[in-house]
Each structure stands twice: as structure tokens, then as C-alpha cells.
N, C-alpha and C positions, 0 to 999 in steps of 0.2 A: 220301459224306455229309459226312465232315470238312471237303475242297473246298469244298463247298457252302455249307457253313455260314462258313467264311473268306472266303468271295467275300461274301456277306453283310456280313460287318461290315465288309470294305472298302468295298463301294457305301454302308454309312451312313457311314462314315468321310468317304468322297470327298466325301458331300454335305451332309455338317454344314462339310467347308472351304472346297466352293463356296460354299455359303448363306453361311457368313460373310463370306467375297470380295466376295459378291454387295450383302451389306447394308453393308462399309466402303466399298462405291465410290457406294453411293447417302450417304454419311456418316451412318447411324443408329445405328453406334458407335463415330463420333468424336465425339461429344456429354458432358455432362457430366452426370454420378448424384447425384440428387437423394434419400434416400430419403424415403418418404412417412410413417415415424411410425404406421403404420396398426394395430402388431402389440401385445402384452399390454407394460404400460406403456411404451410408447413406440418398442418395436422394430421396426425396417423389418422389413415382411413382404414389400413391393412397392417397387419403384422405379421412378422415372419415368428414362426417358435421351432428351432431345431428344423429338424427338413422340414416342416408344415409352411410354404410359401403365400403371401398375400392370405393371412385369416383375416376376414372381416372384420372388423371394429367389434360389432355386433354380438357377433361370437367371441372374441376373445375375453371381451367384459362378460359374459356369462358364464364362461369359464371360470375366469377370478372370482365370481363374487359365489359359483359350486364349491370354491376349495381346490380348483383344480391346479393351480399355479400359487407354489408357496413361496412366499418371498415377495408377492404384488398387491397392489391394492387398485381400487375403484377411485379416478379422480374427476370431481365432476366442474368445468366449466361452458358458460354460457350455455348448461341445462342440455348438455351432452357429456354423455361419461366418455374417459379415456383409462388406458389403464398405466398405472406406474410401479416401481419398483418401490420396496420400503425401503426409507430411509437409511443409509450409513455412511460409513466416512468416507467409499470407493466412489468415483464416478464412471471407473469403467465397466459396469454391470447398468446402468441406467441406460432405460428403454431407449432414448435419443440420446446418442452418442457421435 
């Protein structure tokens, strides 16, 4: 049963790095994070990335912290992560804009 259960979260394993393979050669995240402002005053709840409308919070932080979005990072307050762009001298590439 142990077997079994380890072959399990390999084939999710395998196919959460296919899907992502699958979605950076269509480029749907090589695009840039928008957040939408949607959440209690002001907080991204959803992001937009390229056409991908309203992504979860949830998921777009899982993304960032896969590698899937270069150029962003994991920012955490009041023990909720968000996600931001790295720092430079532009502000018009910043997720809330």
C-alpha cells in the first residue's frame, strides 16, 4: 500500500511539471501579474497573468515560489502571502499599479 501510495504522488508530481511545461511553451507564464485589488481593502485575492483572468491568490503564489514567474517574489503579510514583482527603478511593471 505504501508503494502505492508513493506512485501517487509521483504521477501528481510528474503532472503538475508537465502542465507547467505545457502552459510555459504555450507562454501563459511568461506574462506579467497584474493583481486585481478585488480582496477586503484593497488586497489581491485574484490575479490576472496575460489572458489567465482572476488566478487565485492561492495558485499564483505557488507558481512564484515553482519558478514559474520570473521577475516575482513571495511577500508575506499578516501571515498571508501575496505575490510582488522584484524590485527596480520602474513602477510600471508593479503588480498594483
Amino acid at each position: 500500500m505504501k508503494i502505492f501510495t508513493q506512485s501517487l504522488e509521483i504521477i501528481e508530481i510528474l503532472h503538475t511539471v508537465f502542465n507547467n511545461i505545457e502552459q510555459n511553451i504555450n507562454g501563459e507564464y511568461m506574462r506579467e501579474i497584474k493583481g486585481n485589488r478585488d480582496g477586503e481593502n484593497g488586497r489581491n485575492e485574484t490575479y490576472d497573468i496575460g489572458n489567465r483572468k482572476n488566478v487565485p491568490r492561492e495558485q499564483v503564489v505557488k507558481e512564484v515560489k515553482e519558478g514559474s514567474h520570473k521577475g516575482y517574489h513571495i511577500y508575506t503579510r499578516d501571515g498571508e502571502e501575496y505575490v510582488r514583482d522584484n524590485p527596480d527603478s520602474s513602477t510600471k511593471d508593479n503588480v498594483n499599479r
